[in-house]
N, C-alpha and C positions, 0 to 999 in steps of 0.2 A: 420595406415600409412604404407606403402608400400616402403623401401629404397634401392636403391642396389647403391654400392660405388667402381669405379674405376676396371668396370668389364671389364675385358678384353677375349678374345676368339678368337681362333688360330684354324680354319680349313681346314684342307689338305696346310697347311703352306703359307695359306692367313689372314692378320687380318681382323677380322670380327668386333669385337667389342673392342675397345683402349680407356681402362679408363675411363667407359663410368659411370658416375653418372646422380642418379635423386631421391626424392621425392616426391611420388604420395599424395599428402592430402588425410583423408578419409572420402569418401564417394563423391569421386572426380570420374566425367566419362572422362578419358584421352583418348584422339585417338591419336595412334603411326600411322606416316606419314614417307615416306622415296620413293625415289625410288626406283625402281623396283631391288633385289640384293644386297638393301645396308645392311642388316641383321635383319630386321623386325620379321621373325620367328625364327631367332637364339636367341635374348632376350626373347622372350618369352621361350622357349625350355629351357633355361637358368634361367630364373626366377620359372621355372615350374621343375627344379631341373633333366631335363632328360640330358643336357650337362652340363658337368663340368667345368666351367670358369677356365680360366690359373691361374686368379689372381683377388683379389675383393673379395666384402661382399655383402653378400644379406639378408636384414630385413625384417621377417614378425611379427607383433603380435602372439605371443602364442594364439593356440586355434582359430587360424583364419580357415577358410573353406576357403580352393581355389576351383574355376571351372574352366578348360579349355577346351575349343572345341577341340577334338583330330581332325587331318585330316585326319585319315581313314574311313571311313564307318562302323559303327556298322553293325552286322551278327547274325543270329540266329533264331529260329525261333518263340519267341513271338513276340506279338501284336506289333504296334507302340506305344498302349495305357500300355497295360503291361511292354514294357522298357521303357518308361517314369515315371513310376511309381515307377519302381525297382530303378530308377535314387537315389530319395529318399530313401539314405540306412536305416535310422536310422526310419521311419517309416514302410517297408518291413521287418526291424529284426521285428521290436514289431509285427506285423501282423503276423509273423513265429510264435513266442514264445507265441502269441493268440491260435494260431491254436491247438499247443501243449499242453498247460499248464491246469492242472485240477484243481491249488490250485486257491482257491477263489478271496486272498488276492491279489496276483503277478496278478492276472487276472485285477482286482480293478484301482490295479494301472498301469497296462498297458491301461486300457481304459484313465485314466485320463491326462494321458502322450499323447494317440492319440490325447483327445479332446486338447488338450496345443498345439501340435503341428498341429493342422487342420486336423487329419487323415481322417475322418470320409469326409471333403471333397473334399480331395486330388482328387477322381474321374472326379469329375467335374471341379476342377481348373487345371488337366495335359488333359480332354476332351478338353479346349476353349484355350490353348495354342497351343495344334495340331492343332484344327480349325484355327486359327493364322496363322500360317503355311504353311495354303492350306490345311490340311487333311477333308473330310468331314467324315460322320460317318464308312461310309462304308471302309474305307480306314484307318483308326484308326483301325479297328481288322485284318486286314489283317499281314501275319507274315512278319519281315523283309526281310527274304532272298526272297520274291515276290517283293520289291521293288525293284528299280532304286537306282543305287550311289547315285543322287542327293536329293531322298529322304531319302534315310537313315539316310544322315546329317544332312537332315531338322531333324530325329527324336531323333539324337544325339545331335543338337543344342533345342528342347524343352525340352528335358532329362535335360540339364545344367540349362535353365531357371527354371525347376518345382522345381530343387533342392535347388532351394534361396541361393548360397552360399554366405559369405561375400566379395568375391571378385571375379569377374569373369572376364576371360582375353580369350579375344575373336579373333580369328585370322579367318579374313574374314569372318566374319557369314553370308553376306548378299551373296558371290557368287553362290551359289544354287538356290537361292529364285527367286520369279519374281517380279513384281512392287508392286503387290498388298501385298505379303508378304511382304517386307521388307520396308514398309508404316506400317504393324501392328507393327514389330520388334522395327522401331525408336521408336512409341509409347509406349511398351513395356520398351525400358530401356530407359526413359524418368521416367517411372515411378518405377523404379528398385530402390531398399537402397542400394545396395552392391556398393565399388566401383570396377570401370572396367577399365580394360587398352584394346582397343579396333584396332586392325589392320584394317584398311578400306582405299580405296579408293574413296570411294563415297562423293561427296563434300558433299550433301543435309545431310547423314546420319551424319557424323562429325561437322555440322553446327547447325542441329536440337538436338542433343544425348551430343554431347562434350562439356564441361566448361573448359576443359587443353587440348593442342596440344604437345605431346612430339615427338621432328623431329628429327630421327636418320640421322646421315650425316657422308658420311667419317670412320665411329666406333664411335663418338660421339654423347650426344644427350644433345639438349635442349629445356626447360620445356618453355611452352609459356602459358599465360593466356586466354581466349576465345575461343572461336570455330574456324574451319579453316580460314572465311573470317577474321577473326581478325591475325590469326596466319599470314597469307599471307601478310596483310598491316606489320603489326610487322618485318617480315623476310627481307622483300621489305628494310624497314629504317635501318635495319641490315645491310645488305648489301653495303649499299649505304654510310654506317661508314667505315664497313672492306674497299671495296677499297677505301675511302678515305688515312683510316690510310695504306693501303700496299702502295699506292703514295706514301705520306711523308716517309716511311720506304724505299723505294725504292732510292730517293731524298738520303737519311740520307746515305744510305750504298755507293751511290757513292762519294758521300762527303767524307766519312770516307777511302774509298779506294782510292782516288785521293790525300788526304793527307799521307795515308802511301807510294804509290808505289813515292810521290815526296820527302818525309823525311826519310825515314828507312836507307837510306845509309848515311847520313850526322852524325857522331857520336855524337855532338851536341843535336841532335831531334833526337835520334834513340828509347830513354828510351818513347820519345810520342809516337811514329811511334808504338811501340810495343803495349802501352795502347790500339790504336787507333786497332789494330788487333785482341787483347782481345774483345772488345768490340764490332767486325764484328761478331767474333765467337758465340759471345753468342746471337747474333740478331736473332730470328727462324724467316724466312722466312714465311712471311701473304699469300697463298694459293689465287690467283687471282680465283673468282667467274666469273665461266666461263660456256657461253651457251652449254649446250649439244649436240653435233652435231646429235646423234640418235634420237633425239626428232622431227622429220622428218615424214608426211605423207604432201606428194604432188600426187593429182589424178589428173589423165593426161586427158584432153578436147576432149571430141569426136565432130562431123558433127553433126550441128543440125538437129534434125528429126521433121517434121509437129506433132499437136498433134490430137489423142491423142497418148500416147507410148502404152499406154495398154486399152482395154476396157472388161469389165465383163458384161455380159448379161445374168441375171437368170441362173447365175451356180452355179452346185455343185458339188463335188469335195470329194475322200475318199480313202482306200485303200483295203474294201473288199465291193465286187460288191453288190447292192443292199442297203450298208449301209454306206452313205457318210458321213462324219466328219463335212462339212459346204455344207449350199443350200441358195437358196435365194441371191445368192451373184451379186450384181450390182455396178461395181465399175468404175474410171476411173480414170486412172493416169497421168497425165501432164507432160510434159519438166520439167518445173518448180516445182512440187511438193516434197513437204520434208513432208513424211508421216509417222506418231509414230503407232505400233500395239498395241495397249491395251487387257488386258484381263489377266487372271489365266492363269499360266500353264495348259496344258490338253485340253485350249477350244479350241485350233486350230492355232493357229498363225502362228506356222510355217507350216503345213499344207497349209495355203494360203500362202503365202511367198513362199512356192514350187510351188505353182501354178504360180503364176507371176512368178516366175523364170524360168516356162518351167520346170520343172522337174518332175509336175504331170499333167494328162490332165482333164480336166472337162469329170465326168460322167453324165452332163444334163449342158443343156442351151450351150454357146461358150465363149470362148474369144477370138481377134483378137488381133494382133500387126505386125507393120511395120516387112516384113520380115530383115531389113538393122539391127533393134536395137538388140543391146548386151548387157548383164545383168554380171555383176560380184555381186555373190551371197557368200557371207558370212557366214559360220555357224563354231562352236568351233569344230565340228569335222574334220574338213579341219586341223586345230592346231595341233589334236591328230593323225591325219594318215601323219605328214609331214615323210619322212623318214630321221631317227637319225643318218642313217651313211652318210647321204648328205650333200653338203653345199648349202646355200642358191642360190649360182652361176649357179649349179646342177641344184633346181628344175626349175631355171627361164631358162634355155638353151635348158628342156625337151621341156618347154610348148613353147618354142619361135624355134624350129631347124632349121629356117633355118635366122634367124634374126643374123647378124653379132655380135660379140662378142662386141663392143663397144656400139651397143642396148642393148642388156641384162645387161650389165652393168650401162647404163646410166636411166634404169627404176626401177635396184634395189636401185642408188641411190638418186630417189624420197624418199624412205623409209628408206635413213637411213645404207644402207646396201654398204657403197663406200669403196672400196682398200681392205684391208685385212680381213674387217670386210664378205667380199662377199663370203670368201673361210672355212671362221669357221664350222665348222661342227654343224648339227642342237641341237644334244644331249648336245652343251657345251650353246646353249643360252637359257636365260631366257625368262619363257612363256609371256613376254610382246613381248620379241622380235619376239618370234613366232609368235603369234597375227600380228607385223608387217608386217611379211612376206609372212604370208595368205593374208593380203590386199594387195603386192604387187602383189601374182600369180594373183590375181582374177581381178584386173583390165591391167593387162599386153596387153588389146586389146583396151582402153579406152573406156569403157563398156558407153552404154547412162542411163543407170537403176544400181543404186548400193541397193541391199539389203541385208543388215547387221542384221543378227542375232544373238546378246546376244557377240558384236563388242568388250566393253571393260573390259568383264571379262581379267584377268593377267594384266590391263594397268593401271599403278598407276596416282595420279590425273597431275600431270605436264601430262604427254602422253594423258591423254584421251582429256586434253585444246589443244593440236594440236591437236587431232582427229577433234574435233568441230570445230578450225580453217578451217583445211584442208578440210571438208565437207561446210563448212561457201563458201567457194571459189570455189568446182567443181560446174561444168554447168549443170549436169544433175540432175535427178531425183532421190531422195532418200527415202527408206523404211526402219527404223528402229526398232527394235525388243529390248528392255533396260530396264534392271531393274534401271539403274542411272536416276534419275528427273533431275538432273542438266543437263545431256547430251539429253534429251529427251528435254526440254524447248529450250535448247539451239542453236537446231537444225531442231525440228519438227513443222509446222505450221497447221497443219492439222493430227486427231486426229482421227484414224476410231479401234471400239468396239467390238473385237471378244467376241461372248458369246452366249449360246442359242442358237448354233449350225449356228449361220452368225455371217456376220462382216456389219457393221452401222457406218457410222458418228458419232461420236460425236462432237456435237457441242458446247460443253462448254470449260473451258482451262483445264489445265492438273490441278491447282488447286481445278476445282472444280470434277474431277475426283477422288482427293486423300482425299474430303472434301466426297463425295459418298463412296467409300470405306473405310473410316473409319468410318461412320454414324455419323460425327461432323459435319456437317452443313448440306445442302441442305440433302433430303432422295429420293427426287426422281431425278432423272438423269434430267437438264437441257435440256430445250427444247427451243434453238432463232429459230423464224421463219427467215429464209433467203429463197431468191430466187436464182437459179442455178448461175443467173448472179452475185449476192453477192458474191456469194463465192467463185468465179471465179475472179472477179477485188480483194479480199482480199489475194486470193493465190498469182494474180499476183503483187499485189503490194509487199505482203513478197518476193516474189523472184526479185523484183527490187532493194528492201534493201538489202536483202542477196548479190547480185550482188554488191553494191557500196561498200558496208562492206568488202567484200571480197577484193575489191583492195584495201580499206586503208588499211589491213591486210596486202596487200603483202607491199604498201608504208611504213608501219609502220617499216616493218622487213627487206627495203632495206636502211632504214632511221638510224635502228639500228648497221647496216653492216657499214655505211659511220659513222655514232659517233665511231667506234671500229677504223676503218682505221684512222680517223683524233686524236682522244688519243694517237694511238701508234708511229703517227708522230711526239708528242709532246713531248712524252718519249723518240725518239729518239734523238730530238733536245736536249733537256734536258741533254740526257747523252752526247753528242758532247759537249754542254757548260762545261760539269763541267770534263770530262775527254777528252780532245780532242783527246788524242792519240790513242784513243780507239775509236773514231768514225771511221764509217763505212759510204760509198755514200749513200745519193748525199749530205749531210751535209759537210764531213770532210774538212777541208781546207777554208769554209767560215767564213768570218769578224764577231765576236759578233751581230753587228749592224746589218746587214744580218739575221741572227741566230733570232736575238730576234720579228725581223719586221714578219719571215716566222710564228713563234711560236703565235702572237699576230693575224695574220690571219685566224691561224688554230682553236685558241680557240674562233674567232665571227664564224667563221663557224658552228662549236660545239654547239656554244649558240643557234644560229638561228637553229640547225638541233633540237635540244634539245624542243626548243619552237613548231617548225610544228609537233616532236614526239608528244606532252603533246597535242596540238591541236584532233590530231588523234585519241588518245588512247581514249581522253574523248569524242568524236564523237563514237565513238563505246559503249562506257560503258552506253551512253544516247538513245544507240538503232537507231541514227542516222545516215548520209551521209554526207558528203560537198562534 
């Protein structure tokens, strides 16, 4: 077991972590949840003994083996295969002291100690964890400093797995990876002994992998039993306590202060008046559970355009002349179409995804499109080139010069980005934020085509659910590039297979894609015969649903606006009744009888809003419309 007790953490004289306890069971897979900033890798950092808590105790088992994913990039220049190997220290010594040793005996017993610890197969068990990965063979001897960042990590994160430690604590392991790996990964520590305390935003990987939810909030955390959709229901009936009991606490503290500011002067009841003050003081204020307002993507509705938006006619497509990356490619994209890229890293995805974008052109065959349609095109490197000494106000005023200053301002506040928040400088916000702020530049023209590639890396799970909202509700056409299944089901209706040098339909679900890629069920890629016109009333019916969906979403969230106004009406009345001096218009001055008729209005209001919310929500959660 795993303890750390009343840890606190103080950086650049911000709290980070305030008396934070927990528990890990062992052999327990914990996913640490939090949003985006609230100190996810400072516990860890912390528990992994590189930052020094202010104050607190942290417990491991003697003799335990920790692993954690550094976030740097391994360098050097052995193999992928050869640092995966080395990972394993305690087998690499013995294999040293093999090499060297002439005495018989020490020789004996270093084989016996291999065969104990599997050395003899360590080869082949660190070969099929690269393959895991993505690495195929050729690519397994290749030295690191040839790699890419993002595989390095892939070979720092197989280095952590090969080493079997007793506990492994993983901070994002899946942002590197593509679909297909981090489908092997869940499987992987599913079947892993060690236990793990896991950083992810990914819902599928924390639902499928986790048995405990620990949700940092605030510097606090709390341990929750089952995986995230259970953690969510749990947090939901949490909440729905807290503001209760902050009501009556609220209720309680007017009370309490209505009877001292009317007794403390009477010397009589001054000795209550005083109790009654003691007992304000000691009251800690309950922290009202409050919407996040940056939790914000709204994409703005372009003119509709005839279809198709895009057509592909036997192209192909590359970047050095003669030898193209995809051919064969016949494609067509609809108003209405929400399109998922499948496929490994490396087979092309975004390579096409450039192509529809306009940003590479076909070296055989054509494609046409409407010269009117606009594409806001996506990719993490738009994130990494924003400039740090700008503020978000900056990039949107570049790409807009001659749009009035209350445009620029009214399109960064789709995203989240309103009042003072527009003027922060890019280096002080976090890469969720950035994230957000790339999807504002890029649809700043209300683009008819949005293509998002690899959309909710930095976006933790609250953000990436308004992502899916907000894409749930725009008009046009969507291409998404994702390693999240949750946000890939959730969004995409249509399912086309980069591989093999083209890209195909697939016509099966995303499950039986993840069932193909693992080789747990089906082995050969599903085959429904449909006719053009099938697939076409199936697209269009998903976008009729998406459509109604889309405005219970917005009903839902104008429903929840009007339950927030009519609460705070009822708080107000509330505090007029019991302190009248203290009210404020358009209450003050009115008869109890008045007072209580306005208050008993406002709570059948409540009810009734409350009942068409629950109506709505469960319309959506049934995949329905009314």
């Amino acid at each position: 077991m795993i303890q750390f007790a009343d840890l606190t953490v103080r950086l650049g004289g911000h709290m980070i972590l305030d008396r934070a306890s927990a528990a890990l069971p062992p052999g327990s897979r914990v996913g640490l949840v939090g949003r985006n900033g609230a100190g996810k890798s400072t516990l860890m950092r912390t528990l992994m003994g590189e930052i020094e808590p202010d104050s607190g105790s942290i417990l491991v088992p003697t003799n335990t083996c920790v692993g954690y994913l550094e976030q740097d990039a391994l360098a050097g220049n052995g193999s992928a295969l050869e640092t995966v190997l080395a990972a394993d220290r305690e087998r690499a010594r013995l294999m040293r002291d093999a090499d060297t040793t002439s005495d018989p005996q020490v020789l004996a017993e270093i084989q016996e100690r291999l065969l104990a610890i599997g050395g003899q197969s360590a080869p082949s068990r660190a070969a099929r964890i690269l393959a895991g990965l993505g690495f195929d063979q050729a690519s397994q001897s290749q030295p690191l400093d040839s790699l890419s960042g993002g595989w390095r990590m892939r070979v720092a994160l197989a280095g952590l797995l090969f080493s079997d430690p007793d506990v492994l604590l993983l901070d994002e392991p899946s942002n590197h990876l593509d679909l297909e790996a981090t489908l092997w990964l869940e499987d992987f520590l599913r079947s892993c002994r060690a236990t793990m305390l896991i950083v992810s935003h990914e819902r599928d990987l924390l639902n499928r992998v986790a048995d405990h939810i620990l949700h940092l909030d605030h510097g606090t955390v709390t341990l929750y039993r089952g995986n995230y959709d259970s953690f969510e229901k749990q947090r939901a009936e949490r909440d729905i306590h807290v503001a209760a009991w902050r009501d009556r606490q609220l209720a309680e503290r007017v009370r309490l202060q209505s009877f001292v500011d009317r007794w403390r002067v009477k010397s009589h009841t001054a000795s209550q008046a005083q109790s009654r003050m003691k007992a304000l003081a000691r009251m800690e204020p309950i922290v009202a559970q409050l919407e996040d307002p940056t939790l914000t993507f709204d994409f703005p509705d372009s003119e509709h355009l005839k279809s198709p938006l895009i057509a592909v006619d036997n192209a192909a497509v590359g970047y050095v002349p003669g030898n193209p990356v995809l051919r064969r490619l016949n494609l067509r994209i609809d108003p209405e179409d929400r399109i998922a890229l499948l496929g490994r890293n490396g087979n092309g995805k975004t390579t096409l995804a450039r192509l529809l974008a306009g940003q590479l052109d076909p070296v055989e065959g054509t494609i046409t499109a409407p010269s009117k349609m606009r594409v806001g095109y996506f990719t993490q490197y738009q994130v990494e080139e924003l400039d740090h000494d700008a503020t978000p106000l900056d990039h949107m005023a570049r790409l807009l010069p001659d749009a009035p200053p209350k445009v620029v301002r009214a399109h960064l506040g789709r995203f989240g980005f309103s009042g003072d928040k527009a003027t922060i400088r890019i280096d002080l916000l976090s890469g969720g934020e950035r994230a957000r702020l790339a999807l504002a530049l890029i649809t700043r023209d209300a683009p008819h085509l949005l293509i998002l590639d690899e959309p909710t890396n930095h976006l933790d799970v609250d953000t990436r659910e308004a992502l899916v909202q907000a894409l749930a509700a725009f008009t046009g056409a969507v291409i998404i590039v994702s390693h999240d299944r949750h946000v890939l089901q959730a969004t995409a209706d249509r399912l086309v297979l980069v591989e093999a040098g083209t890209a195909k339909p697939f016509d099966g679900t995303l499950d039986d894609y993840t069932a193909l890629v693992l080789g747990s069920g089906k082995t050969e890629r599903p085959q429904v015969a449909q006719s053009a016109s099938d697939r076409k009333g199936r697209r269009r019916a998903a976008a009729d649903l998406r459509q109604r969906q889309g405005e219970l979403r917005k009903r839902i969230q104008q429903t929840e606006k009007l339950i927030a106004r009519l609460e705070s009406r009822c708080r107000e009345i509330d505090r007029t009744m019991f302190v009248p001096a203290a009210a404020d218009p358009p209450y003050a001055g009115k008869p109890m009888g008045e007072l209580l008729q306005l208050r008993a209005n406002f709570a059948a209001q409540i009810k009734d809003a409350e009942a068409q919310w629950l109506l709505d929500c469960e319309a959506i959660e049934s995949g329905e419309a009314m």
